[in-house]
DRENDO-1510 file (C-alpha; in Angstrom, 1 decimal, always signed):
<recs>
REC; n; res; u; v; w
REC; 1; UNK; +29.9; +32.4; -22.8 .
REC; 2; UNK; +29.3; +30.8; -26.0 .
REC; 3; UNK; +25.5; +31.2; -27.3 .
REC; 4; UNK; +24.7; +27.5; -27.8 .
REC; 5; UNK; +26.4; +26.9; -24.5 .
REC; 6; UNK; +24.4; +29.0; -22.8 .
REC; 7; UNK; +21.2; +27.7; -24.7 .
REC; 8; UNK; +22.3; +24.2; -23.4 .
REC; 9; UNK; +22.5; +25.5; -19.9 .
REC; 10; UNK; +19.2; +26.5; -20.0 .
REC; 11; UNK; +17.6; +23.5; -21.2 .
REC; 12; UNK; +19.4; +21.4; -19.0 .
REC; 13; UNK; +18.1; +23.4; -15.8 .
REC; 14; UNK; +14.6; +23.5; -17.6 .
REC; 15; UNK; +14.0; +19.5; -17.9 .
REC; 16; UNK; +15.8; +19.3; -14.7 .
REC; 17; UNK; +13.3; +21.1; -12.9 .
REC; 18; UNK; +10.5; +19.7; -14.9 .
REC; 19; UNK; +11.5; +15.9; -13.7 .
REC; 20; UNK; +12.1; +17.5; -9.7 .
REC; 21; UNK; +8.6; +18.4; -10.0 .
REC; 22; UNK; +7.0; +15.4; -11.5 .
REC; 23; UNK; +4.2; +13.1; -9.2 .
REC; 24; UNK; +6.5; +10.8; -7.9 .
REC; 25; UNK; +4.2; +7.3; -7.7 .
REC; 26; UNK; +6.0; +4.1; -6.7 .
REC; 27; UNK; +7.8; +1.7; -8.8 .
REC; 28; UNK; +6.7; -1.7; -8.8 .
REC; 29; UNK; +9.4; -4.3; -8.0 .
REC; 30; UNK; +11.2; -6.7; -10.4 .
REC; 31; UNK; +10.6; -10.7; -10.8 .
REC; 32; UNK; +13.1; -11.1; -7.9 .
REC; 33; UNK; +12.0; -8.9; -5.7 .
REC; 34; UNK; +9.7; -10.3; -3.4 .
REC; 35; UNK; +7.3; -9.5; -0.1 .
REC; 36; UNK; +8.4; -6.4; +0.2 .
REC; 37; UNK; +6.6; -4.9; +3.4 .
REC; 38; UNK; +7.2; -2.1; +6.3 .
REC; 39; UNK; +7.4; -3.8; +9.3 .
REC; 40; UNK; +7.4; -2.0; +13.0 .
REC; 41; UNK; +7.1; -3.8; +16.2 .
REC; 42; UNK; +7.7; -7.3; +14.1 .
REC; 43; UNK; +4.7; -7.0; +12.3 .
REC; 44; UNK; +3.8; -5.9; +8.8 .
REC; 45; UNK; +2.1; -2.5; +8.6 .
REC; 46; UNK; +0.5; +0.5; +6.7 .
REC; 47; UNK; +3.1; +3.0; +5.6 .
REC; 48; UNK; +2.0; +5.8; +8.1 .
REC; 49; UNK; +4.1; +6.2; +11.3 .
REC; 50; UNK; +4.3; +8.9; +14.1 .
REC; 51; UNK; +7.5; +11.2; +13.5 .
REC; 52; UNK; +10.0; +9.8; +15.4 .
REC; 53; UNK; +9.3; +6.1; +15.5 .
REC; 54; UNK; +11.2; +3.6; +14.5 .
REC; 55; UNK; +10.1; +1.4; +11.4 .
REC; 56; UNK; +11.7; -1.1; +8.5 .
REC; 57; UNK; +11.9; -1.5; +5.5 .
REC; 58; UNK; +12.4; -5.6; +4.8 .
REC; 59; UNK; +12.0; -7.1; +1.1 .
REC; 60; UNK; +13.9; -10.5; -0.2 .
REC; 61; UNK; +16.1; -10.9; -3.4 .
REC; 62; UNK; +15.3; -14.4; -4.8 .
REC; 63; UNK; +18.9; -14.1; -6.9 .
REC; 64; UNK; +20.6; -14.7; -3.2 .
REC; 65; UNK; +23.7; -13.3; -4.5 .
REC; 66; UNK; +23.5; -10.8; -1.6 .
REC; 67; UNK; +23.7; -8.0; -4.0 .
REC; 68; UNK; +24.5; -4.3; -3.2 .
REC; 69; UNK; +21.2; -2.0; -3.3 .
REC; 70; UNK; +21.1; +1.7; -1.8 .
REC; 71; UNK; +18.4; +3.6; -0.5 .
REC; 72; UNK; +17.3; +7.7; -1.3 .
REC; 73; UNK; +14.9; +9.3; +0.3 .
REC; 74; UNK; +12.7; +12.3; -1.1 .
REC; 75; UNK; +10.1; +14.3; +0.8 .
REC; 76; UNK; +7.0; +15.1; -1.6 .
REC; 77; UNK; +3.7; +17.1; -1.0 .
REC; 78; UNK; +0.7; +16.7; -0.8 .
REC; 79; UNK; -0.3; +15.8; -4.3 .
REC; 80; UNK; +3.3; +13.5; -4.0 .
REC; 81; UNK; +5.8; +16.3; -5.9 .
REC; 82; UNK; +8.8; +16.2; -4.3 .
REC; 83; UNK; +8.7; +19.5; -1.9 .
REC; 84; UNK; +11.2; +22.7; -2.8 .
REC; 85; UNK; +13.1; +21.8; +0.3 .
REC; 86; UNK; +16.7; +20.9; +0.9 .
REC; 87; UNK; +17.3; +17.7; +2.0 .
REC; 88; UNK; +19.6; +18.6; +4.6 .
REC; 89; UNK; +16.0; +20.0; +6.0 .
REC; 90; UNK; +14.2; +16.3; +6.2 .
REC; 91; UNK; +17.6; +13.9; +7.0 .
REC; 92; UNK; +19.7; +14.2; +9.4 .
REC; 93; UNK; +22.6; +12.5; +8.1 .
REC; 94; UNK; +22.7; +11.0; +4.7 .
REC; 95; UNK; +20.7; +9.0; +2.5 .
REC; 96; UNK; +22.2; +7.4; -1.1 .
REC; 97; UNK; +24.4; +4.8; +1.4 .
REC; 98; UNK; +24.3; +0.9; +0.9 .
REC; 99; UNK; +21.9; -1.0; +2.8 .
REC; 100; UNK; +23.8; -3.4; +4.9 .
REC; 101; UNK; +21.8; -5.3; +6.9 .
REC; 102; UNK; +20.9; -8.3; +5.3 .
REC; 103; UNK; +21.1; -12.4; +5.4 .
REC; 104; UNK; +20.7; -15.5; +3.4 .
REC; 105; UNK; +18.1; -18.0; +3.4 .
REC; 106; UNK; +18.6; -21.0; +6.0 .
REC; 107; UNK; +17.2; -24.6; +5.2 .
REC; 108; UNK; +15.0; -23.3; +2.1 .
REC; 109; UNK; +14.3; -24.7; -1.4 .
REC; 110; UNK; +13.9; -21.1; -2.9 .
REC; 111; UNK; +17.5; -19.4; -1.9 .
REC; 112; UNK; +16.8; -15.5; -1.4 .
REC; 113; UNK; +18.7; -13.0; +0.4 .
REC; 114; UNK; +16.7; -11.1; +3.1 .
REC; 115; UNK; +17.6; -7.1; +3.5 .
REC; 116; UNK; +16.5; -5.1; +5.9 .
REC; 117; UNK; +16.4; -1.0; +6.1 .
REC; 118; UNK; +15.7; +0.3; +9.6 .
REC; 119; UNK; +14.9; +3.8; +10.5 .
REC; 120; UNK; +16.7; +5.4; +12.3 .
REC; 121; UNK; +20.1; +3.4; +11.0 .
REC; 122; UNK; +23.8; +4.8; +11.2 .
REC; 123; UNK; +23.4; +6.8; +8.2 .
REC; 124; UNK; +20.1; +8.2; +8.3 .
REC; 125; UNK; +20.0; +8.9; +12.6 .
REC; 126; UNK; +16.7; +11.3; +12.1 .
REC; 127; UNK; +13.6; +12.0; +9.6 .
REC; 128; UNK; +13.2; +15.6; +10.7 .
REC; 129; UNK; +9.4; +16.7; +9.5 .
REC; 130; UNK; +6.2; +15.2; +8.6 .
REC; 131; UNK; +4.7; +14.5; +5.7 .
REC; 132; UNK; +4.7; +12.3; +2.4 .
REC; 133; UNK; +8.1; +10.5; +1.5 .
REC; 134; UNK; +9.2; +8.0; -1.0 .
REC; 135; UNK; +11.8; +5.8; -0.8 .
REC; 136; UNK; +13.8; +4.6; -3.6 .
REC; 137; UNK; +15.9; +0.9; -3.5 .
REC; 138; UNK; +18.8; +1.6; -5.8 .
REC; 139; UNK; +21.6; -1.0; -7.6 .
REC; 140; UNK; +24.9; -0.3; -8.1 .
REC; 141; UNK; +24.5; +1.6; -11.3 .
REC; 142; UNK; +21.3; +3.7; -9.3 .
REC; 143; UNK; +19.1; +3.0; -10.9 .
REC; 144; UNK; +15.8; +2.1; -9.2 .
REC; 145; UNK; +14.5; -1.1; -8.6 .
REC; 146; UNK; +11.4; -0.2; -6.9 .
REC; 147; UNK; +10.1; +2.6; -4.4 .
REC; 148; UNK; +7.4; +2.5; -2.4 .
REC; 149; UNK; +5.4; +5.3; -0.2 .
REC; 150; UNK; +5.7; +6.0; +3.3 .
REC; 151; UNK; +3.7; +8.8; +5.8 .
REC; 152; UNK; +5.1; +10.5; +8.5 .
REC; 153; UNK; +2.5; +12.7; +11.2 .
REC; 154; UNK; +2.9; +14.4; +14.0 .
REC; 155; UNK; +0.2; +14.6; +16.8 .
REC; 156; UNK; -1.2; +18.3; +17.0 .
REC; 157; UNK; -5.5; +17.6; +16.0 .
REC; 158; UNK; -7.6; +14.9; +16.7 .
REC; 159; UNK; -9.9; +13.4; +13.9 .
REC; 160; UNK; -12.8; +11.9; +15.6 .
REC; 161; UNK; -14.7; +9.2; +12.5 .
REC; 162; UNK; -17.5; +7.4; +12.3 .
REC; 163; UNK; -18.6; +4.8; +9.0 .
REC; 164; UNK; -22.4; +5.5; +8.1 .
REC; 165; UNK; -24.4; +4.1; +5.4 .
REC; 166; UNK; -24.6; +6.3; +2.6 .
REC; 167; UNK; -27.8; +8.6; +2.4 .
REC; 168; UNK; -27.8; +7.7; -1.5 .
REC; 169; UNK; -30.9; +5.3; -1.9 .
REC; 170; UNK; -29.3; +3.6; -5.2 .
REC; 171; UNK; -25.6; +2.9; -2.9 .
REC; 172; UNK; -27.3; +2.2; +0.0 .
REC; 173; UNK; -26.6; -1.8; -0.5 .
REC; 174; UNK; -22.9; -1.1; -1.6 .
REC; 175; UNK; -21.3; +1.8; -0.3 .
REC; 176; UNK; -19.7; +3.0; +2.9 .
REC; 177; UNK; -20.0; +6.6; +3.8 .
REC; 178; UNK; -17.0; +8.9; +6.6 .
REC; 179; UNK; -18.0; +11.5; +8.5 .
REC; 180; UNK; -15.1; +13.6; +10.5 .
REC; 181; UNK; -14.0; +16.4; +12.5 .
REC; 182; UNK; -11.1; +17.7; +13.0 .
REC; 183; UNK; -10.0; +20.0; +15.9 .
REC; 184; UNK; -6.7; +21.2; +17.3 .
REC; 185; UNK; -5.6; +22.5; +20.8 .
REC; 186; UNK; -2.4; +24.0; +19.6 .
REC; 187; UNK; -3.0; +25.4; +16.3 .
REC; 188; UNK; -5.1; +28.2; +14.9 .
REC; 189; UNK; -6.4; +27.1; +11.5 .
REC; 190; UNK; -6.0; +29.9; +8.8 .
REC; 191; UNK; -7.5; +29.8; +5.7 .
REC; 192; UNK; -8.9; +26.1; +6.4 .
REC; 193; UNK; -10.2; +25.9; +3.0 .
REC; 194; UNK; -6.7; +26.2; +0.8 .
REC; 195; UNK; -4.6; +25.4; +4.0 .
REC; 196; UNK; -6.1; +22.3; +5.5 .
REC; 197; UNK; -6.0; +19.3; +3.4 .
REC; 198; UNK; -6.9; +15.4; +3.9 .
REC; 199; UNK; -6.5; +12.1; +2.5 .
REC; 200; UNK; -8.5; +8.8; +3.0 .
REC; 201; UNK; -7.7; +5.6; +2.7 .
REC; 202; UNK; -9.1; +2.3; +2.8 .
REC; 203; UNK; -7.5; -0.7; +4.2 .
REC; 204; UNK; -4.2; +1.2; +3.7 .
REC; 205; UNK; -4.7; +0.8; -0.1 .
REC; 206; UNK; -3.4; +4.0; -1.7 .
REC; 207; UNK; -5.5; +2.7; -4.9 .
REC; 208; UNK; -8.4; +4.0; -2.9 .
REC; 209; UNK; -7.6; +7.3; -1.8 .
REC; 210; UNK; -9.8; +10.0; -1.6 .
REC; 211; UNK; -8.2; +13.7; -1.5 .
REC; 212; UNK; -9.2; +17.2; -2.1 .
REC; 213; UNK; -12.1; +17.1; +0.1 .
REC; 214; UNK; -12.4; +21.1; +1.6 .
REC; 215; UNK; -14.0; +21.2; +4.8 .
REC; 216; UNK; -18.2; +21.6; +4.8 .
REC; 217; UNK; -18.7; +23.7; +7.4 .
REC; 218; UNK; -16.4; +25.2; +10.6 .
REC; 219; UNK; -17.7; +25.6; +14.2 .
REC; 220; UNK; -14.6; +27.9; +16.0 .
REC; 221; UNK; -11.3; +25.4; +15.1 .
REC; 222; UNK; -13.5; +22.2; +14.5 .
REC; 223; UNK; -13.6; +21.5; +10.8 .
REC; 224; UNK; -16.0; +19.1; +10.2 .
REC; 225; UNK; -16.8; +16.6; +7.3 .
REC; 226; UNK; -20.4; +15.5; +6.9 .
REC; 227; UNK; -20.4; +15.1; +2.8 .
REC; 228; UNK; -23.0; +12.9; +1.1 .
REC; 229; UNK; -21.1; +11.4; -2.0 .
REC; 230; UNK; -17.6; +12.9; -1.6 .
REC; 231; UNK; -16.7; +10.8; +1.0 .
REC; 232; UNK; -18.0; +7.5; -0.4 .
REC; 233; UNK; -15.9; +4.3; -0.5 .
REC; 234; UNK; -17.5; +1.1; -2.3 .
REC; 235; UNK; -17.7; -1.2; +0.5 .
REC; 236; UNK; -16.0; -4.3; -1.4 .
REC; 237; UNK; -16.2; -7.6; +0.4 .
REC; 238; UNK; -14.3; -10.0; +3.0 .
REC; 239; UNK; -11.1; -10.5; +1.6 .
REC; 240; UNK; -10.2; -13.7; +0.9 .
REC; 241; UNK; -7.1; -16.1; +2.6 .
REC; 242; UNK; -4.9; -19.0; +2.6 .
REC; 243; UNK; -2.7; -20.3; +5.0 .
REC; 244; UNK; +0.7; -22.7; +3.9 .
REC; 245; UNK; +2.7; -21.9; +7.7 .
REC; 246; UNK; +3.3; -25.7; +7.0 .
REC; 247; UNK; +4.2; -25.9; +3.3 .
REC; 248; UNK; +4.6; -29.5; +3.2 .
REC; 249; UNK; +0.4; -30.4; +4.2 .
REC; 250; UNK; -2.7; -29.3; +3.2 .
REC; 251; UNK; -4.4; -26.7; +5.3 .
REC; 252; UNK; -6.6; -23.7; +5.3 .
REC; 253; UNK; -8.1; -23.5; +1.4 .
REC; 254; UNK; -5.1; -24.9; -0.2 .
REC; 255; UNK; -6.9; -28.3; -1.4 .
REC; 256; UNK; -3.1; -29.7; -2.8 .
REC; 257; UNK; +0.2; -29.3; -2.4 .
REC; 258; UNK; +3.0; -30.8; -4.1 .
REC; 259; UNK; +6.6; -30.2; -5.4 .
REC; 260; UNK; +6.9; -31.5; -8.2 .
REC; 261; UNK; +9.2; -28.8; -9.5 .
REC; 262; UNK; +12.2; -26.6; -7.9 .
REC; 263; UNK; +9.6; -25.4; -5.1 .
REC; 264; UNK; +6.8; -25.8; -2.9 .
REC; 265; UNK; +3.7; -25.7; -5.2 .
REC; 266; UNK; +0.1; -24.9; -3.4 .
REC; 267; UNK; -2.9; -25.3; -4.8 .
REC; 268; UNK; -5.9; -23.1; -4.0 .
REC; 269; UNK; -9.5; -24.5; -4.1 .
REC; 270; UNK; -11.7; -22.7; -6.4 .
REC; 271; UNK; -12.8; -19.1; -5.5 .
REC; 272; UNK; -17.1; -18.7; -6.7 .
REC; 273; UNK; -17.2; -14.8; -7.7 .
REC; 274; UNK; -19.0; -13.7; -4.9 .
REC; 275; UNK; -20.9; -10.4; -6.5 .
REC; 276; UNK; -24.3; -12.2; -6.1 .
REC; 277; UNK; -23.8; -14.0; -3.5 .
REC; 278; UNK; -25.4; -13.0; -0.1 .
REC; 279; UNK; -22.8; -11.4; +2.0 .
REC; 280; UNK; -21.2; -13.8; +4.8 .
REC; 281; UNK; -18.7; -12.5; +7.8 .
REC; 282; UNK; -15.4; -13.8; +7.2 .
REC; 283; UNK; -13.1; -13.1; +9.5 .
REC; 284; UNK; -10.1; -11.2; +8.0 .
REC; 285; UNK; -6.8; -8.9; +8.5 .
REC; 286; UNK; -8.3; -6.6; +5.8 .
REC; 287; UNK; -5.4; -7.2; +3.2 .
REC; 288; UNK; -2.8; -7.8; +5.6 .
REC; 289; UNK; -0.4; -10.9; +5.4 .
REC; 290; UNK; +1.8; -12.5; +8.0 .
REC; 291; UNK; +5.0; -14.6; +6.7 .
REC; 292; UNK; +5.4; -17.6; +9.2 .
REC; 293; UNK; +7.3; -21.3; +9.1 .
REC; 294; UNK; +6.0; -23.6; +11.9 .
REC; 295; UNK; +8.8; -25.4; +11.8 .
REC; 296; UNK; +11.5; -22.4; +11.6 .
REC; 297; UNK; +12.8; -20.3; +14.4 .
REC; 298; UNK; +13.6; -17.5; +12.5 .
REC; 299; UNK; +10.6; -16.6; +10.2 .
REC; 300; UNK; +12.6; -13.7; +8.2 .
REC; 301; UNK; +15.0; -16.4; +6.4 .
REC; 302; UNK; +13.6; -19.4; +7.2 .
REC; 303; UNK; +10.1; -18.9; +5.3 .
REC; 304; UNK; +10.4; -20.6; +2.2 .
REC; 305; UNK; +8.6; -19.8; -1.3 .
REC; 306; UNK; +5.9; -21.7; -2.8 .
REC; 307; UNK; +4.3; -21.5; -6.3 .
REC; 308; UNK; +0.6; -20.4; -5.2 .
REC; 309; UNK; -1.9; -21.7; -7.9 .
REC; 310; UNK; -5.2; -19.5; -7.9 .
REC; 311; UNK; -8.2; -20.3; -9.7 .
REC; 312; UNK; -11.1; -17.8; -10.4 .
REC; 313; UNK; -14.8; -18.8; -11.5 .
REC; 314; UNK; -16.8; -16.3; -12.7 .
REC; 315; UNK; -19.1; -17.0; -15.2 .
REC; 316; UNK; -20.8; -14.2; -15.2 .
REC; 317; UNK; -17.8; -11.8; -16.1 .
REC; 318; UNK; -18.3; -10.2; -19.0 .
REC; 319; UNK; -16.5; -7.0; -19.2 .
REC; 320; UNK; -13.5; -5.9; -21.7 .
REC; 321; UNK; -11.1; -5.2; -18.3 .
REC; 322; UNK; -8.5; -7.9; -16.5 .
REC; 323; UNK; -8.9; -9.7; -13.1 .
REC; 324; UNK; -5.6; -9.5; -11.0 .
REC; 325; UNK; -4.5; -10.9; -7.6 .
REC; 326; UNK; -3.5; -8.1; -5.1 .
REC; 327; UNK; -2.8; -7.3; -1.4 .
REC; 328; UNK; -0.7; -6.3; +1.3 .
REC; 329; UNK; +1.8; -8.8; +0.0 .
REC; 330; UNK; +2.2; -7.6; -3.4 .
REC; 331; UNK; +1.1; -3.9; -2.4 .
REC; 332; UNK; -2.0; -4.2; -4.4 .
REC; 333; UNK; -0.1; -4.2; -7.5 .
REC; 334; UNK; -1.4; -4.4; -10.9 .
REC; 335; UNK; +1.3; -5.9; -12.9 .
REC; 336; UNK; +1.4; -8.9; -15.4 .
REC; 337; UNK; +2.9; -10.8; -12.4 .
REC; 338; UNK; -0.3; -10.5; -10.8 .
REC; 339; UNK; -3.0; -10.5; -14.0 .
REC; 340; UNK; -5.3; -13.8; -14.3 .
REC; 341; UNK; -5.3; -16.2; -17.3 .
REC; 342; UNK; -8.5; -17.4; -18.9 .
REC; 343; UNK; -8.4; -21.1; -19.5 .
REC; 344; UNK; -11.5; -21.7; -22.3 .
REC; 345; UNK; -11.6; -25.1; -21.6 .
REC; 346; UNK; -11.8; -25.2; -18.0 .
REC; 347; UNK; -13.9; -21.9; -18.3 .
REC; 348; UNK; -12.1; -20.7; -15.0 .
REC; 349; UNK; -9.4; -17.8; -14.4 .
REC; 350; UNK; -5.8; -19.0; -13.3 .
REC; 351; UNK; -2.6; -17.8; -12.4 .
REC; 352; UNK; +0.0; -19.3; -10.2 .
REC; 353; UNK; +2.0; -16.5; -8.2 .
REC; 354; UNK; +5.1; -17.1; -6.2 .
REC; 355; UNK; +4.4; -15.8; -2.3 .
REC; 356; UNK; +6.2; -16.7; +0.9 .
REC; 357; UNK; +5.1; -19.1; +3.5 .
REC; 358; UNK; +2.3; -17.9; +6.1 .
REC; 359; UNK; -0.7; -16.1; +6.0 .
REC; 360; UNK; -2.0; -14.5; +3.2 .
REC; 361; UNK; -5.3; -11.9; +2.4 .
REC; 362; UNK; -5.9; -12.0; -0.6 .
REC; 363; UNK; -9.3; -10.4; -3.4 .
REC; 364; UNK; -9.3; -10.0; -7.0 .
REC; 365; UNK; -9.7; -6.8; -8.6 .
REC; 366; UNK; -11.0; -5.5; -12.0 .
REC; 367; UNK; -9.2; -3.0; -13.6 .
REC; 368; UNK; -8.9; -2.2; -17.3 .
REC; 369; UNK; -6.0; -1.4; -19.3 .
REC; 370; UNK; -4.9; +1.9; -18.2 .
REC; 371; UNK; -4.9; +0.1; -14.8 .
REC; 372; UNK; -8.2; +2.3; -13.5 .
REC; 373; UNK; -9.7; -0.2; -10.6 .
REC; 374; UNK; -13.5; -0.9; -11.4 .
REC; 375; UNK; -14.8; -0.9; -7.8 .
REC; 376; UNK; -18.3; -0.6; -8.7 .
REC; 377; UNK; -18.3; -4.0; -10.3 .
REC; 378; UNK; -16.3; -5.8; -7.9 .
REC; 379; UNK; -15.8; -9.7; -8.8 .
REC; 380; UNK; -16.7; -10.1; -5.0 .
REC; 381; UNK; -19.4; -7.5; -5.1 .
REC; 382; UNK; -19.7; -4.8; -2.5 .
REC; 383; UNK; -22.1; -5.2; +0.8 .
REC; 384; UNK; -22.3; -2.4; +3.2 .
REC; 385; UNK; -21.9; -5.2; +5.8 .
REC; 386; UNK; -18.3; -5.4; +4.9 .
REC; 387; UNK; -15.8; -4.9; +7.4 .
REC; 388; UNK; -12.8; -2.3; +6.5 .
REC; 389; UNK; -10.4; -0.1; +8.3 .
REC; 390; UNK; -10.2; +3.9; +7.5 .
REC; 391; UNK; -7.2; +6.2; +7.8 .
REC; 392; UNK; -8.0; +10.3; +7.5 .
REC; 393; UNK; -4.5; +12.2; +7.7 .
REC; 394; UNK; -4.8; +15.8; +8.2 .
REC; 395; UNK; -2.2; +18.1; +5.7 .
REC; 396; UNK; -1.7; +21.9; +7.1 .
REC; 397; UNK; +0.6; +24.4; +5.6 .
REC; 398; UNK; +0.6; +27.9; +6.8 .
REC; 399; UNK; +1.2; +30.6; +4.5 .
REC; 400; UNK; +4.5; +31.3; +6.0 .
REC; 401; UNK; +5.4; +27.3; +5.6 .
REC; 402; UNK; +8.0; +25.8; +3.0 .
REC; 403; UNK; +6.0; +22.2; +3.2 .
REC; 404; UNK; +3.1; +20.8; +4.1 .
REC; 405; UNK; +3.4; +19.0; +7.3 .
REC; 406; UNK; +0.9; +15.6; +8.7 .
REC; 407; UNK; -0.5; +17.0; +12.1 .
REC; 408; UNK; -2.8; +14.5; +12.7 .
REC; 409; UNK; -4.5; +10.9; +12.0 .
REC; 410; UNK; -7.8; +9.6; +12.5 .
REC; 411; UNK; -9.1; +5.5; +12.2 .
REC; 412; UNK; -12.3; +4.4; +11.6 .
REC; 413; UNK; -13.8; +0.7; +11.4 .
REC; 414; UNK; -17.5; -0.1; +10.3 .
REC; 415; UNK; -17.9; -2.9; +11.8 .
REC; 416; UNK; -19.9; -1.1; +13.7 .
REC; 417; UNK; -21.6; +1.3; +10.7 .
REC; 418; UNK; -24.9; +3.5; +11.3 .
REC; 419; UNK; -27.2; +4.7; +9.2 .
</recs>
């Protein structure tokens, strides 16, 4: 074999490798992607499903030119590096196929085509193992259009939680505090400290995770968690909501609406930063969003779009960082889609964002221009008051493991929080 052949080889296989084992982190969607959300049992959820169920994957193209997309499917560790596994070890059956489930929009002034990716489907009949995945949405050329994260677990521990207050006299106003066990009937931990690993997340945000916590101290197979600071989440605040189910009136804090272009517009009343504020129960789905027509029968194709005008004061904002709209409906992202406008003369944020008919949690979010989320100075503020949901997922590999494996999940809610 020639010598620069053989050099070629080699670098080929090098940068090949190198990109396998690179963090895979999700891709935001295009402009005409839209409401992209797992849904199971009809309802939009948090990526993290018990091996075995059955779950979707449902997003709209606002093109409507029912265009081909595929899907791929890549099973990552812990710290979300695609694992040294064959696939033919997490599918059974195949992946790369074109999703072909999909419909137009029905009696709508934004035409979008609606695609849906269910799993098990009659390509992909089984995810084998637990653990991390990504899934990629692919065009014709495969290149990727977005990709978003996804949890598999299995049920072998139990993780019993409870929110406290933190012991931190500075926080104690601002910050919510986990403590956890973990203890299993059917397996014998070994080497807890480099085998067992957990993740925790707050309202299903991946933004907020918290990883890499070792267990403090072990009583048989119990591991238990009973940190000070290192497992502290800033509280945050209510989040806050509209609801446009009928697009056409005015209802719950949409002030105007009007259509004065090719869709729906809906104008929000004015959010008041709420950092110094007292703190006041609102009832919320903690980021959630539900998609909803009154006056359709089927809510997948028959929800229309509408040009969602948000308006921010804040007058006391004075840091160097952006304010962005996120949630469940635009998977917390921090794009330019999403990032506020100052209007000087108005002396108000703005920023109209297209969304689908229904109902929608919404906060703003601070982040600067690496797109690191300023928590502690939350536009809303953060109250230990504040009701939030918790997920702990328990990682275990054995040394004699190729992967790492989900064996259990834990919730936790503070609306019940102890000091």
């Amino acid at each position: 074999m020639p010598k620069f052949l053989f050099q070629n080889l080699l670098l080929f296989f090098f940068f090949a490798s190198v990109t396998a084992q690179e963090v895979q982190n999700e891709v935001p969607p295009p402009y005409n992607i839209k409401t992209v959300s797992f849904v199971q049992n009809g309802a939009n959820v948090i990526p993290i499903f018990e091996l075995g169920s059955a779950f979707e994957l449902q997003f709209d193209d606002l093109f409507g030119s029912e265009a081909n997309y595929y899907f791929d499917i890549t099973h990552c560790d812990y710290n979300w590096k695609p694992s040294d596994i064959p696939k033919t070890d997490y599918v059974l059956g195949f992946d790369n196929q074109r999703i072909t489930d999909y419909s137009n929009s029905f009696n709508t002034l934004q035409i979008y085509s609606h695609y849906r990716l269910a799993f098990p489907n009659q390509f992909t009949t089984q995810l084998r193992i637990s653990g991390n995945y990504i899934l990629k949405i692919l065009n014709e050329d495969k290149d990727v259009v977005f990709s978003r994260k996804f949890i598999l677990y299995e049920e072998h521990s139990t993780v019993t939680a409870q929110v406290k207050r933190t012991r931190n006299l500075s926080n104690i106003d601002y910050k919510q505090n986990l403590d956890f066990a973990i203890l299993s009937n059917d397996i014998v931990f070994q080497n807890p400290l480099q085998n067992v690993k957990v993740l925790l997340l707050q309202n299903g945000d991946f933004n907020t995770t918290i990883k890499n916590i070792v267990p403090q101290y072990t009583l048989g197979n119990q591991l238990v968690y009973k940190y000070d600071k290192e497992t502290q989440f800033w509280a945050g605040n209510e989040f806050l909501y509209f609801e446009n189910k009928d697009i056409r009136s005015a209802s719950n804090n949409v002030g105007k609406v009007g259509s004065n272009s090719d869709i729906y517009n809906s104008y929000l009343y004015t959010n008041q930063a709420r950092a110094n504020q007292i703190y006041t129960l609102n009832q919320d789905v903690n980021g959630n969003f539900v998609v909803k027509n009154i006056n359709g029968s089927n809510n997948q194709i028959e929800a229309d779009y509408a040009w969602v005008y948000f308006t921010l004061s804040a007058p006391a904002f004075r840091l160097n960082k952006d304010i962005y709209i996120t949630g469940m409906f635009n998977n917390y992202s921090l794009t330019p889609e999403y990032k506020m406008d100052y209007n000087a003369d108005k002396g108000v944020y703005e920023k109209a964002v297209m969304i689908k008919q229904g109902f929608t949690n919404f906060e703003y979010q601070i982040a600067d221009k690496k797109g690191v989320i300023d928590y502690e100075n939350a536009i809303d503020g953060n109250f230990y008051q504040t009701e939030n949901d918790y997920i702990i997922l328990v990682y275990y590999k054995q040394s004699s493991d190729r992967y790492e494996r989900v064996i259990g999940k834990g919730t936790a809610n503070s609306v019940n929080i102890t000091n």
